[in-house]
C-alpha positions in Angstrom: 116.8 94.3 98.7 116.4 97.6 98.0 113.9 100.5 100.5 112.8 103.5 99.3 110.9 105.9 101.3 110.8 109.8 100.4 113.1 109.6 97.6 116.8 108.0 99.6 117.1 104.4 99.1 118.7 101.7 101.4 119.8 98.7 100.0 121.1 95.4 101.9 122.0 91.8 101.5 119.4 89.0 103.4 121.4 87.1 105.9 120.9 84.1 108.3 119.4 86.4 111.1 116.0 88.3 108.8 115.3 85.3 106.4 112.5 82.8 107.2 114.7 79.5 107.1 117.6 81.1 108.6 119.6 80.3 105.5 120.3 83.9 104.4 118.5 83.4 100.9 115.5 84.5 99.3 113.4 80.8 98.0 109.7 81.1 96.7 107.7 81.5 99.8 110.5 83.0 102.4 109.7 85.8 104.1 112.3 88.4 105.2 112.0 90.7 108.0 113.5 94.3 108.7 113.4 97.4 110.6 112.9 100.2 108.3 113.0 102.6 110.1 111.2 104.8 107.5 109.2 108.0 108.8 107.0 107.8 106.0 103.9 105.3 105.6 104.7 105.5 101.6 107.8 102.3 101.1 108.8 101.1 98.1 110.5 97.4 97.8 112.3 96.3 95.4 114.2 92.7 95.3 117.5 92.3 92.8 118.7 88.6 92.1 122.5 90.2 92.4 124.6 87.3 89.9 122.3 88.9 86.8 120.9 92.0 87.7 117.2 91.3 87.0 114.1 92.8 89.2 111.9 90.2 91.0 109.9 92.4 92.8 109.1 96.2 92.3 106.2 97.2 94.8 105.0 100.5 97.1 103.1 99.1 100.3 101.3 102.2 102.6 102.1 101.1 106.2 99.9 101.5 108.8 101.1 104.4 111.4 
């Protein structure tokens, strides 16, 4: 999973403790959650499936202040 939020990106791996099922793996349906910790309300996410590179997800979300 890769955050982007004013141009510097932040990149790490699910695990067991921020996935829905507690399995540390992304499935149709999980959810993950994260701190961001991101001063902007602009963030882009974008999700990598890591064994063949491709994008699954490319998206910019406004969060609410």
């Amino acid at each position: 999973v890769v955050l982007d939020a004013d141009g510097s990106e932040r990149r790490f791996t699910p695990d067991a403790a921020n996935t829905s099922d507690g399995d540390a793996r992304l499935r149709p349906g999980d959810r993950i959650s994260r701190a961001h910790g991101s001063p902007s309300d602009d963030l882009g996410v974008m999700v990598v499936h890591d064994p063949s590179n491709s994008v699954l997800v490319d998206d910019r979300e406004r969060i609410p202040a």
